[in-house]
Residue frames relative to the residue before (quaternion, step in Angstrom):
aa qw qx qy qz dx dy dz
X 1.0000 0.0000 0.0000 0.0000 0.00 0.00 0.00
X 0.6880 -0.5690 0.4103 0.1859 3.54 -1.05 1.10
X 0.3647 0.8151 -0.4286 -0.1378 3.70 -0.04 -0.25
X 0.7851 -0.4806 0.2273 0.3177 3.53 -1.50 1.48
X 0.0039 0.6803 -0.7329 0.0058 3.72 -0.89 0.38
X 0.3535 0.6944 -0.5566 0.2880 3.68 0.35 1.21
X 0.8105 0.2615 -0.1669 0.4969 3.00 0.78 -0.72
X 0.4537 0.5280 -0.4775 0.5361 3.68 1.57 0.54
X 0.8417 0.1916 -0.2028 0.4622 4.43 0.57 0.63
X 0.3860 -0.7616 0.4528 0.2567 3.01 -0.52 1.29
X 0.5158 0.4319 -0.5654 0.4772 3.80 0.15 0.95
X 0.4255 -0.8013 0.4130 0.0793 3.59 1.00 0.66
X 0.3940 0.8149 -0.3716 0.2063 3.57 1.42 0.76
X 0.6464 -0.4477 0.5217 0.3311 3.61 -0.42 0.30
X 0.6276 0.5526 -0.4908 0.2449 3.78 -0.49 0.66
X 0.3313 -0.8001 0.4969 0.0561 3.35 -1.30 1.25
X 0.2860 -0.6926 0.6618 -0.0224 3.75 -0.86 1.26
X 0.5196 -0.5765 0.5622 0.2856 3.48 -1.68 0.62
X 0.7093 -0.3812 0.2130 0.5534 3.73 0.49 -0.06
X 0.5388 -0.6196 0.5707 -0.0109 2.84 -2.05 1.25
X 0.1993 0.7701 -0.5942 -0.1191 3.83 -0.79 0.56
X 0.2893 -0.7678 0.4767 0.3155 3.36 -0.88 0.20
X 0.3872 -0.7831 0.4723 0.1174 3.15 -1.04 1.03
X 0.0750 -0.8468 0.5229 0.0619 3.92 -0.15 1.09
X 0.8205 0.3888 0.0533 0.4157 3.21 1.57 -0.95
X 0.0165 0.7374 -0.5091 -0.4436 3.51 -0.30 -0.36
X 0.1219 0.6497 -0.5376 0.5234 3.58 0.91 1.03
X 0.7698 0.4453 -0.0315 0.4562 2.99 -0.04 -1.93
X 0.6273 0.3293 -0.3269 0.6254 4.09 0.59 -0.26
X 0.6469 0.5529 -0.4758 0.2224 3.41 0.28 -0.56
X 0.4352 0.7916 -0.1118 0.4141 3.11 1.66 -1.79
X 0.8226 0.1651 0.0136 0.5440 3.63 0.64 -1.57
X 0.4623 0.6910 -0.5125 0.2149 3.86 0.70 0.35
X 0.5074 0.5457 -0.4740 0.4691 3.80 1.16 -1.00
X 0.6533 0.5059 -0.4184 0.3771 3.74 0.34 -1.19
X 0.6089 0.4632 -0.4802 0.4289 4.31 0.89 -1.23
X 0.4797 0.6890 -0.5397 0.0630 4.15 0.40 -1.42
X 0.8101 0.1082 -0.1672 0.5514 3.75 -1.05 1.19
X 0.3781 0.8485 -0.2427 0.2796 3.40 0.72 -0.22
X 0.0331 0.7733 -0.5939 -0.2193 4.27 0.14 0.09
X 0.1744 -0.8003 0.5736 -0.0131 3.15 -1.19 1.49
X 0.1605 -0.8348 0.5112 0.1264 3.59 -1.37 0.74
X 0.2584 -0.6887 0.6153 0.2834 3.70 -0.02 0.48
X 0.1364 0.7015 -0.6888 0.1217 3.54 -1.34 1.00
X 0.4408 -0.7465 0.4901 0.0913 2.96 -1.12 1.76
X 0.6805 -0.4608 0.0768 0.5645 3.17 0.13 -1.77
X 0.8841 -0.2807 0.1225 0.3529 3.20 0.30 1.33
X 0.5720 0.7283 -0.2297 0.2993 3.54 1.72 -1.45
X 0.8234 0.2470 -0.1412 0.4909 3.51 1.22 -0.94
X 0.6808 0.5527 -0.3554 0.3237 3.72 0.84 0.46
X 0.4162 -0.6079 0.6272 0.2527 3.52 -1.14 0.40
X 0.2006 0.6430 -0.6995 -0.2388 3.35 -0.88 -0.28
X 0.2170 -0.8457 0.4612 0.1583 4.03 -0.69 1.18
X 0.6712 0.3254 -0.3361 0.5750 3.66 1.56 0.19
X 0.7182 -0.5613 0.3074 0.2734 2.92 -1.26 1.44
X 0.7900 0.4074 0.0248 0.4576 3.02 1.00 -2.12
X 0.0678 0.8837 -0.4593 -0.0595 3.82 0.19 0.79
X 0.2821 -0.7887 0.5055 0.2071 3.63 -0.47 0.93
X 0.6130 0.5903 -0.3211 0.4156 3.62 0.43 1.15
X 0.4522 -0.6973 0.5116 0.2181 3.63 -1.24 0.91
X 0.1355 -0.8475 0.5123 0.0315 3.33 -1.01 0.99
X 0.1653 -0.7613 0.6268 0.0176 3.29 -0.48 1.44
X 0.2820 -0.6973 0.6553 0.0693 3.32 -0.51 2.39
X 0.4404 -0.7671 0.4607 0.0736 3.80 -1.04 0.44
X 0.3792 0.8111 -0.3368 0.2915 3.71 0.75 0.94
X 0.1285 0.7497 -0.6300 0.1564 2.67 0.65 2.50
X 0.1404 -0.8151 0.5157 0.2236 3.61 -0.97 0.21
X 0.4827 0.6080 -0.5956 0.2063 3.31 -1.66 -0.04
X 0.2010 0.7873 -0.5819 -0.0348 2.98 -1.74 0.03
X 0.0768 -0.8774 0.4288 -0.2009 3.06 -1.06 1.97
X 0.6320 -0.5410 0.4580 0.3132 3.49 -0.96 0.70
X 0.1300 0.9140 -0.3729 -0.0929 3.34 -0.56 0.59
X 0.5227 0.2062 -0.1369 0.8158 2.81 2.74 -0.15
X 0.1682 -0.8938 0.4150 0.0239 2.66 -1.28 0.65
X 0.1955 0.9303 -0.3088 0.0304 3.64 1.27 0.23
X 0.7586 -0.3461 0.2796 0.4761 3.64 -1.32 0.12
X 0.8613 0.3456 -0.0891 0.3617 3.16 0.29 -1.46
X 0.7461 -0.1007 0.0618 0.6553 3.84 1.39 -0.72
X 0.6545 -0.6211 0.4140 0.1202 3.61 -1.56 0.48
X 0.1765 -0.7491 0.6143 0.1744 3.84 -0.30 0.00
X 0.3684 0.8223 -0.4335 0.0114 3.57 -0.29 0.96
X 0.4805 -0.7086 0.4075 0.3178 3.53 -1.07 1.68
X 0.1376 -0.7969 0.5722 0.1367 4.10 -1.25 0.52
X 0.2728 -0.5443 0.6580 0.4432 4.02 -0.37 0.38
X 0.6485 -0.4785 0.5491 0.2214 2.92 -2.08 0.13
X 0.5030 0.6556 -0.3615 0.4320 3.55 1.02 -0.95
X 0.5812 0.7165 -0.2999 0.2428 3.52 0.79 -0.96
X 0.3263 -0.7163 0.5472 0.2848 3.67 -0.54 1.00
X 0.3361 -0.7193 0.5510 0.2570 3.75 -0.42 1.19
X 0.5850 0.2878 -0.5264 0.5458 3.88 0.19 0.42
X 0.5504 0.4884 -0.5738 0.3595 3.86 0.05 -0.21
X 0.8210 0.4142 -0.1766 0.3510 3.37 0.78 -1.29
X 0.2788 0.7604 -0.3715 0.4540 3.04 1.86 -0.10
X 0.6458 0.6501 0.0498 0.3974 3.00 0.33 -2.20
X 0.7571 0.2177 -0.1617 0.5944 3.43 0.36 -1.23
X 0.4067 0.5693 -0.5460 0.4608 4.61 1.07 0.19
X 0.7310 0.5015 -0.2936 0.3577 3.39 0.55 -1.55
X 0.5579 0.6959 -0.3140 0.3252 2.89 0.56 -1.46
X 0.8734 0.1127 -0.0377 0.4723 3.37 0.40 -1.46
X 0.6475 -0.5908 0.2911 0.3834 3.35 1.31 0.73
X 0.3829 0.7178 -0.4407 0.3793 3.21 1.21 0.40
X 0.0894 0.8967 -0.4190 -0.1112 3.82 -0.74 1.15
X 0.1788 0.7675 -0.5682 0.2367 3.73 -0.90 0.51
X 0.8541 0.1798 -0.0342 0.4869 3.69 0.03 -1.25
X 0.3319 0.7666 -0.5046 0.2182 4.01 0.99 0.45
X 0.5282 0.6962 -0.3173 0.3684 3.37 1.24 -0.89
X 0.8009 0.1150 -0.0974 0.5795 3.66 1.53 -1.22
X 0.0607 0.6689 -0.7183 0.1815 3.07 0.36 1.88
X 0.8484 0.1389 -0.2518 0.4443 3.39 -1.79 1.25
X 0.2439 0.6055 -0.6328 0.4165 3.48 1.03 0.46
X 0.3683 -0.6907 0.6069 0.1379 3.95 -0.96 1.32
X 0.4935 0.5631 -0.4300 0.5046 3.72 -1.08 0.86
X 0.4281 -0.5947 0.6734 0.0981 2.99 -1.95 0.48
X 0.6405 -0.7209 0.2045 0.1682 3.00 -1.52 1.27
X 0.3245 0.7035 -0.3405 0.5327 3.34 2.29 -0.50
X 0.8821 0.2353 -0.1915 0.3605 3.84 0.02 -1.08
X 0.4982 0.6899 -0.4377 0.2902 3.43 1.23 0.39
X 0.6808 0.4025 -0.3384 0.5099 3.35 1.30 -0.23
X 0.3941 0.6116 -0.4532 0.5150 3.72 1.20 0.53
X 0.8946 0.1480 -0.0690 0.4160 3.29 0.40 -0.68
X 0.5136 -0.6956 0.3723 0.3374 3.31 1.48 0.59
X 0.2548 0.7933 -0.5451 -0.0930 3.73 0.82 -0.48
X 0.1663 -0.7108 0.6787 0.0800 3.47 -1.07 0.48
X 0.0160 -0.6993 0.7143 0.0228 3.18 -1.38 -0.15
X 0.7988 -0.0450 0.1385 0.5836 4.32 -1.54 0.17
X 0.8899 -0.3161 0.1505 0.2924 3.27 -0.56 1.26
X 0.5699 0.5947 -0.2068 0.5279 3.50 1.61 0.03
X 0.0612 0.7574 -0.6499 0.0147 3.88 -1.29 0.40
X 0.4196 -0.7666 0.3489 0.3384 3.33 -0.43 0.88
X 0.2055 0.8233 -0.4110 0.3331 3.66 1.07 0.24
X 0.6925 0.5506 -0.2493 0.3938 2.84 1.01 -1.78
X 0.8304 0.3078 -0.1523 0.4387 3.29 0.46 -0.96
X 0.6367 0.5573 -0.4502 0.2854 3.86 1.01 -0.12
X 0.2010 -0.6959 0.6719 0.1543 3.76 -0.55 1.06
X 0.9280 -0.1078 -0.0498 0.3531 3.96 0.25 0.37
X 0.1236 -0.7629 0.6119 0.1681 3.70 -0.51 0.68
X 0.2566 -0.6318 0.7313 0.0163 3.98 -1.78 1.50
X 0.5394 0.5969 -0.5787 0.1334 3.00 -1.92 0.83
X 0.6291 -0.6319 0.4066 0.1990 3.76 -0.61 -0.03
X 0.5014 -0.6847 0.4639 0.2541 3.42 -1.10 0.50
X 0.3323 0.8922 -0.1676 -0.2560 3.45 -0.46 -0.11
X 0.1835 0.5124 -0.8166 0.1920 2.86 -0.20 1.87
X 0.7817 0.4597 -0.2745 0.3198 4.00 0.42 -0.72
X 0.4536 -0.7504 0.3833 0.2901 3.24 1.71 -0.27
X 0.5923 0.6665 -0.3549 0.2812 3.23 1.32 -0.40
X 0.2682 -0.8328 0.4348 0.2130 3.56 -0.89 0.80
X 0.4259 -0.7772 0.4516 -0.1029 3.29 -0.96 1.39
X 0.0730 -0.6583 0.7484 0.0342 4.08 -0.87 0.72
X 0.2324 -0.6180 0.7510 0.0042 3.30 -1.73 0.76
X 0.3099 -0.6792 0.6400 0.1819 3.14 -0.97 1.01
X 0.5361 -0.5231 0.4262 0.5072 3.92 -1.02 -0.18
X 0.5085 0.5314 -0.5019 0.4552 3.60 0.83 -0.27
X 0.8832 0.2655 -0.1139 0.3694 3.77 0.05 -1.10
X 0.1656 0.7369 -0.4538 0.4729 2.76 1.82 1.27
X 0.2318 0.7982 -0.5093 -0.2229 3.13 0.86 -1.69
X 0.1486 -0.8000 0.5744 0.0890 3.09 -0.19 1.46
X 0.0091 0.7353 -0.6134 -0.2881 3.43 -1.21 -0.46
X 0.7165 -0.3697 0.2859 0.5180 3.62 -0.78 -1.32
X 0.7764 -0.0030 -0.0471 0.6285 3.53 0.51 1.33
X 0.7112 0.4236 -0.2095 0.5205 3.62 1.03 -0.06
X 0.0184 0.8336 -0.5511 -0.0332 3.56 -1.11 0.36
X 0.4924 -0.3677 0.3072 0.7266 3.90 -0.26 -0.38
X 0.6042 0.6124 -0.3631 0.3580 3.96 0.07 -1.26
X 0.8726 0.1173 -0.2032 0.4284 3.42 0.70 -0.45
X 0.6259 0.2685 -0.4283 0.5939 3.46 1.71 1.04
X 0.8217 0.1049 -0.3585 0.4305 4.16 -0.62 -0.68
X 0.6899 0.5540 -0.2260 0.4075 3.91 1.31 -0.08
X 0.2423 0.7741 -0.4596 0.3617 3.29 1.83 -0.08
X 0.8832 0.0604 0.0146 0.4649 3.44 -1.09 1.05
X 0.7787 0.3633 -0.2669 0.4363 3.50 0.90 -0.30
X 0.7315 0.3230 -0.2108 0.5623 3.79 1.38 -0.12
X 0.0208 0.8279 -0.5593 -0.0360 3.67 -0.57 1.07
X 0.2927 -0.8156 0.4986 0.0222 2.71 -0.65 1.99
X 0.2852 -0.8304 0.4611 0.1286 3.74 -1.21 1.58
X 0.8708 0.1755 -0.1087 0.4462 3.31 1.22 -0.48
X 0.0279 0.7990 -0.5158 -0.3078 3.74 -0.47 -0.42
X 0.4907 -0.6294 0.5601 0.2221 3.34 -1.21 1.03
X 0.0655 -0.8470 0.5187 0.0963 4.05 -0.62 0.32
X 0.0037 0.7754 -0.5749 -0.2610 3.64 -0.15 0.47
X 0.0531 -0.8844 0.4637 -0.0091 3.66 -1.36 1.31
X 0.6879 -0.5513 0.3640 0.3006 3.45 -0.35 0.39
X 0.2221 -0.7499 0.6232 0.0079 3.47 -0.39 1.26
X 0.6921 -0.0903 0.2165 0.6826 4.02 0.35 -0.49
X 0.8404 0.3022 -0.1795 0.4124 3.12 -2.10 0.49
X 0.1309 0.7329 -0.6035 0.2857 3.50 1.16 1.44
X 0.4764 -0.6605 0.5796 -0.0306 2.26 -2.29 0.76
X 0.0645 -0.9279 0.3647 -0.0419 3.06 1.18 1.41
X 0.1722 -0.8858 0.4299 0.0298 3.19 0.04 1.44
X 0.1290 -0.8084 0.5706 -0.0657 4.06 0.01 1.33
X 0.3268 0.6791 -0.6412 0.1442 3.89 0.90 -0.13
X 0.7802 0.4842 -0.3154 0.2395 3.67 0.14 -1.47
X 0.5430 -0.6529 0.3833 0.3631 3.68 -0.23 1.08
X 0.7531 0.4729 -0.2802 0.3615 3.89 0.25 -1.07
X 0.6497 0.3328 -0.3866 0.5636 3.31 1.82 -0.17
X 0.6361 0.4440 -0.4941 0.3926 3.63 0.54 0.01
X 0.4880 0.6696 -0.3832 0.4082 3.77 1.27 -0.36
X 0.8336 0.3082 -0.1517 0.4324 3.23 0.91 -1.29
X 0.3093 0.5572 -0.5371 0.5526 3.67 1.85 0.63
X 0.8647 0.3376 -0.1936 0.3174 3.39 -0.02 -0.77
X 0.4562 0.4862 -0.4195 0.6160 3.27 1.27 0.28
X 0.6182 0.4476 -0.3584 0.5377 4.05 0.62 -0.92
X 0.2848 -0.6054 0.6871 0.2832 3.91 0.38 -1.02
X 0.3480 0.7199 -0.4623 0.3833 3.33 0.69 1.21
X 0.0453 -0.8832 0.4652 0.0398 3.26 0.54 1.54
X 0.7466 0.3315 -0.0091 0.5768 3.85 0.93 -1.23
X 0.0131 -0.8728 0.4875 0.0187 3.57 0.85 0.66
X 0.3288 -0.7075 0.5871 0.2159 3.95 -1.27 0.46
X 0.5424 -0.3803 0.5270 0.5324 3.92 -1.13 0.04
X 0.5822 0.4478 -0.4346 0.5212 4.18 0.24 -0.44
X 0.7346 0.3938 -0.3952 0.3861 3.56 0.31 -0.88
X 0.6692 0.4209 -0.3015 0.5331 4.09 0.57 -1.52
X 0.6889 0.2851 -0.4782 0.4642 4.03 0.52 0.21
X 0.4534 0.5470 -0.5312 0.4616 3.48 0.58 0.04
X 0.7566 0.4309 -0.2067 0.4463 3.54 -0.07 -1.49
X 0.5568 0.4676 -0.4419 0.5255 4.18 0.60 -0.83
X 0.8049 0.4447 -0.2511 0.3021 3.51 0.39 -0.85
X 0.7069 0.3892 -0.3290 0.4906 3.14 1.36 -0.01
X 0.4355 0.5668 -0.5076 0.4810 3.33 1.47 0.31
X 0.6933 0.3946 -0.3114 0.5164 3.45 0.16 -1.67
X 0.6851 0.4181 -0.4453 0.3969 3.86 0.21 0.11
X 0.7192 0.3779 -0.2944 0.5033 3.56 0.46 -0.44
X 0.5177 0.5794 -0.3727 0.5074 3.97 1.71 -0.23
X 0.9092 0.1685 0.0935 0.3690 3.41 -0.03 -1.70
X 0.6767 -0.4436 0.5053 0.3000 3.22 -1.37 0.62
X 0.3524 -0.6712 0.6210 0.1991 2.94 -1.54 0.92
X 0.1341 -0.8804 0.3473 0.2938 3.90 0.14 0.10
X 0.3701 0.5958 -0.5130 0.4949 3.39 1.08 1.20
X 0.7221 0.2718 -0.2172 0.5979 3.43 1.11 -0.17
X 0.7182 -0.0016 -0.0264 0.6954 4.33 0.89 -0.23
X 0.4437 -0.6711 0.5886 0.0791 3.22 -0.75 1.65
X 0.2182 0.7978 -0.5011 0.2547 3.07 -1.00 1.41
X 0.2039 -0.8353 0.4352 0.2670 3.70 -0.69 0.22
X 0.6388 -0.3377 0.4755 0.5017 3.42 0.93 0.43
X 0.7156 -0.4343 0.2739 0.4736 3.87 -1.49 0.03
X 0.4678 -0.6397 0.5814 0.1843 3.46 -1.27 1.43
X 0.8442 0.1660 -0.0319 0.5087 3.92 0.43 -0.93
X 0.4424 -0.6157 0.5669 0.3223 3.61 -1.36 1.05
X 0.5105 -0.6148 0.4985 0.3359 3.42 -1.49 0.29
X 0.3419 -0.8464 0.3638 0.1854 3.07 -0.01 1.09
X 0.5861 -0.6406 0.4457 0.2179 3.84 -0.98 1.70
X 0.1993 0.7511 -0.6277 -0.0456 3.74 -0.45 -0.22
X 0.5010 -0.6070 0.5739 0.2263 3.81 -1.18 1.25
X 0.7610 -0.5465 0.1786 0.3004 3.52 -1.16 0.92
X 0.5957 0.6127 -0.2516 0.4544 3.21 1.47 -1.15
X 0.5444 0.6221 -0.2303 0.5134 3.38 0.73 -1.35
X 0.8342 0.4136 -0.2176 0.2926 3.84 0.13 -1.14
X 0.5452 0.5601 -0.2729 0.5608 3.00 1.85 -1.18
X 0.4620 0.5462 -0.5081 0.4797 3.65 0.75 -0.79
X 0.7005 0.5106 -0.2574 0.4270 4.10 -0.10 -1.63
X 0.8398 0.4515 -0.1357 0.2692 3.24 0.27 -1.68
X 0.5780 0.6165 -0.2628 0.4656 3.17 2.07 -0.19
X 0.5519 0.3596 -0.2411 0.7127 3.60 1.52 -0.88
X 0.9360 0.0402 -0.1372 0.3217 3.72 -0.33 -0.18
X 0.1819 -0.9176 0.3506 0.0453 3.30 0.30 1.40
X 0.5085 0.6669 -0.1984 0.5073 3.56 1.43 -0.18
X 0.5028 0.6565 -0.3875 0.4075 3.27 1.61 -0.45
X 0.4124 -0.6816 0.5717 0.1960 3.52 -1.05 1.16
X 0.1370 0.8289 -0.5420 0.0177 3.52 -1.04 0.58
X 0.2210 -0.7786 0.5490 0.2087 3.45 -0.87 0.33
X 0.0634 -0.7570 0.6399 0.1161 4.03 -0.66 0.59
X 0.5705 -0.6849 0.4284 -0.1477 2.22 -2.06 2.04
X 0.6293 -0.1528 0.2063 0.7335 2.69 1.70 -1.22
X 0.6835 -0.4662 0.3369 0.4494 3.43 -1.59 -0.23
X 0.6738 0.4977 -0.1397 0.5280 3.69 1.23 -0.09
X 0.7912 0.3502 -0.1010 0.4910 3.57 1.37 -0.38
X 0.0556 0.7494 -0.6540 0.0869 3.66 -0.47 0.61
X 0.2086 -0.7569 0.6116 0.0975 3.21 -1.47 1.34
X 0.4093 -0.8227 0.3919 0.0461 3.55 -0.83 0.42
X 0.4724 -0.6965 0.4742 0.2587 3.63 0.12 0.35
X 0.0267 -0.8531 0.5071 0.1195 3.64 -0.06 0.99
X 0.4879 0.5727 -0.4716 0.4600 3.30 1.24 0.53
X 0.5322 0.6231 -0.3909 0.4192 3.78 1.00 -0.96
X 0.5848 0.5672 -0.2521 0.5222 3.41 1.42 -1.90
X 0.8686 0.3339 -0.2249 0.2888 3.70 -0.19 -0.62
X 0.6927 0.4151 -0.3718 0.4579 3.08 1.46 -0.28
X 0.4297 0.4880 -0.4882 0.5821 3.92 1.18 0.06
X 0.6833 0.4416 -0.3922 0.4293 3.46 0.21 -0.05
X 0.5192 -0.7503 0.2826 0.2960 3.67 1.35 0.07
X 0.4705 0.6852 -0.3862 0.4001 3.36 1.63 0.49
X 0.3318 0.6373 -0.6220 0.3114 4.01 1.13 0.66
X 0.9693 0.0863 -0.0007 0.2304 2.33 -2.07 1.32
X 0.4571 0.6943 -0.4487 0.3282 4.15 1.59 0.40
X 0.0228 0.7765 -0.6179 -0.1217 2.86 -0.72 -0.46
X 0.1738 -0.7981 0.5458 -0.1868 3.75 -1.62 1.59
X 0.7624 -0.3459 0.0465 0.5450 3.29 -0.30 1.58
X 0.6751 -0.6358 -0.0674 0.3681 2.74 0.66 2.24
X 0.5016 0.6330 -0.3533 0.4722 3.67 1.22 1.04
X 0.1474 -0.7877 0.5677 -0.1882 3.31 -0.04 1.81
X 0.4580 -0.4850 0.7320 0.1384 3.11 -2.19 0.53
X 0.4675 -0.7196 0.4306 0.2794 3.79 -0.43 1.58
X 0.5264 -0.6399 0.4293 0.3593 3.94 -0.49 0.07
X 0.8371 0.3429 -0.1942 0.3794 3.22 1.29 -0.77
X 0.7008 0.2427 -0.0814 0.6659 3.00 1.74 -0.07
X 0.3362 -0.7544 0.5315 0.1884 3.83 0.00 1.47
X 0.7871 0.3553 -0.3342 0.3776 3.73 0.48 -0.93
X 0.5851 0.5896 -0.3867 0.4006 3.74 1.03 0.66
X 0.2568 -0.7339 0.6013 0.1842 3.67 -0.08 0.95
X 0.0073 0.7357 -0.6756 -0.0472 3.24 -1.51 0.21
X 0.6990 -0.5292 0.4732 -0.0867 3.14 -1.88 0.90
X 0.1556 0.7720 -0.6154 -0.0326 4.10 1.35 0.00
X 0.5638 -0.6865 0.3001 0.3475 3.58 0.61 -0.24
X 0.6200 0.5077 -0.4124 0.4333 3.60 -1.11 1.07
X 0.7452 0.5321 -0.3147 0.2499 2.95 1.44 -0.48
X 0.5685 -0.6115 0.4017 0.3762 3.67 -0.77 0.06
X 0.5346 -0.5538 0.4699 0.4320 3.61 -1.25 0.08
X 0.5938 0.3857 -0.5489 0.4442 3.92 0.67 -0.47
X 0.6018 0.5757 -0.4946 0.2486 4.06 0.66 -0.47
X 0.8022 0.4894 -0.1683 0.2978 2.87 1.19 -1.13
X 0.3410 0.6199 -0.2997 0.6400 3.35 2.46 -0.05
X 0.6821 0.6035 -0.2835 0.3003 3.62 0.44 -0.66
X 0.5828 0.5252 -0.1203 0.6083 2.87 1.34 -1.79
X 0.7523 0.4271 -0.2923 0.4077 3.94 0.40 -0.74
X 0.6452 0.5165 -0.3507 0.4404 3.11 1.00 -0.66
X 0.6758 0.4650 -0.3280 0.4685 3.56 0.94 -0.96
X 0.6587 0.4330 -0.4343 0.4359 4.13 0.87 -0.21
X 0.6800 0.4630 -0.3641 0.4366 3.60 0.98 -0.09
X 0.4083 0.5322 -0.4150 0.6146 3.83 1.86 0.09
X 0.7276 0.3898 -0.3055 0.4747 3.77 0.13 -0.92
X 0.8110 0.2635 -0.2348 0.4667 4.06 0.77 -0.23
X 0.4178 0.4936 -0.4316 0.6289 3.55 1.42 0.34
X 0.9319 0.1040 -0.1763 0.2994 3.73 0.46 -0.45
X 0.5167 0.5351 -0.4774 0.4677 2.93 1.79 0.99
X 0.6493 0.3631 -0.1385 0.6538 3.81 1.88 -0.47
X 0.1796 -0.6567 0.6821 0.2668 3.60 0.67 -0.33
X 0.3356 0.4209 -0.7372 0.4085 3.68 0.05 1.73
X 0.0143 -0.5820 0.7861 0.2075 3.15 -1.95 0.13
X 0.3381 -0.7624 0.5269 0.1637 2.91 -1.70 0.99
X 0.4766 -0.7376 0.4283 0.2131 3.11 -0.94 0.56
X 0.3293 -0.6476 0.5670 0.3883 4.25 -0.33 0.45
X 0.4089 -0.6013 0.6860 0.0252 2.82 -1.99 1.04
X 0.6681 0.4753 -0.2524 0.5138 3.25 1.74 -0.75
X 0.2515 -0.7707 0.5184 0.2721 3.23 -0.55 0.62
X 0.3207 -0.7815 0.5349 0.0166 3.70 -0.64 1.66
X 0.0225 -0.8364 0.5439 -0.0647 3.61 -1.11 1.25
């Protein structure tokens, strides 16, 4: 029997898998591997960053839902703590502030679970969660063997890590270890819309309580909620572009917003990219560009995942041949 992956992705599509287990343990995987043997296998947190664009998927999905979370160092100055993956990364967000714990405020309400945030690097206002992971835990599984990552052999990049290229599908990660700030944050203001909105608040000395307050009314007044407009959050990475390459851009379109990385690297705004490209605010067989945020597809509902692959593919044809950029998905498409 077929079972439903609608309500396992917040783009709320229709798509059917050979069976689902959930994984609380690696105890608990152990128990259910003879059953995975020959098998294609997906690791799925919570749902926040995937497409799936065929209805009919010939694969097992191992839905991830370890929990806890504990102290495991303690020092003067900051904390070592261990997360399951199951974890709703704004719960745990939430539960930093709470106790004054800093490092990861920057990506309060970042949607998702706490297992795939170091897969995809997620970042958010001037932040990446790199910054703060001192180690990533979990197992292989065809060999079962369990495994720590240092942050070096993470290899993070922008949005990308081993986990989500030579380990994709093949390494399920149970915990992440965070190292966080106990006093004597690093209150990080780089990203303009959060220093704009200090200074509109008269927020001169801000607290980790204060920059998650404020992230949260940005990303509220930006993005979709996707319990109400399916959605994954940004569809495309801003795309890097080496110095030569930019001046090429920056010469025909001078208005272009940019941020520099280095003396060799500009990033770009793939929303800036898509809306010169005429894609504000449309919307196709009921699959739209959000109003407040061009790089966020959305869902009005009914549609399908090939609709919603369709629509993406054609905004990255219209900016590959109006900029000779291609963008790259942030979503990860299946």
């Amino acid at each position: 029997m077929k079972n439903s992956l609608k309500k396992l992705n917040s783009f709320g599509v229709e798509s059917f898998c050979n069976e689902i287990y959930i994984i609380k343990s690696y105890e608990n995987y152990l128990q259910i591997k003879q059953n995975l043997k020959e098998k294609k296998i997906i690791i799925l947190g919570g749902g926040t960053n995937i497409l799936f664009k065929t209805q009919n998927l010939d694969y097992t999905i191992l839905k991830v839902d370890i929990e806890g979370i504990e102290i495991i160092e303690d020092y003067d100055e900051n904390i070592i703590v261990s997360v399951g993956a199951g974890v709703n990364w704004d719960d745990f967000v939430s539960w930093c502030v709470k106790n004054n714990y800093g490092g990861v405020e920057n990506l309060t309400l970042i949607p998702g679970n706490v297992g795939s945030a170091p897969i995809q690097n997620i970042g958010a206002y001037g932040s990446e969660i790199k910054d703060v992971i001192y180690s990533c835990e979990g197992f292989y599984l065809e060999s079962s063997e369990h495994k720590i990552f240092n942050k070096n052999e993470c290899e993070f990049e922008y949005r990308s890590s081993i986990f989500k290229q030579k380990l994709k599908n093949k390494f399920l990660i149970s915990k992440v270890n965070f190292r966080l700030s106990k006093k004597n944050h690093r209150i990080n203001t780089s990203y303009k819309a959060l220093s704009d909105k200090l200074i509109e608040k008269g927020i001169k000395d801000p607290s980790i309580s204060d920059i998650s307050t404020l992230v949260k009314e940005i990303r509220e007044s930006k993005l979709p909620n996707y319990n109400q407009l399916g959605n994954a959050g940004s569809f495309f990475k801003n795309p890097v572009l080496k110095k030569k390459n930019f001046e090429k851009i920056t010469n025909k379109y001078s208005s272009m917003p940019f941020y520099k990385m280095s003396e060799n690297e500009y990033k770009l705004p793939a929303a800036w990219l898509i809306e010169k490209c005429g894609f504000k605010d449309i919307c196709e067989n009921q699959v739209g560009v959000y109003k407040n945020q061009s790089l966020v597809i959305i869902n009005k509902g009914g549609a399908t995942g090939s609709d919603i692959y369709n629509f993406s593919q054609k905004i990255k044809q219209e900016v590959k041949n109006k900029f000779d950029i291609l963008l790259e998905e942030e979503v990860n498409i299946i």
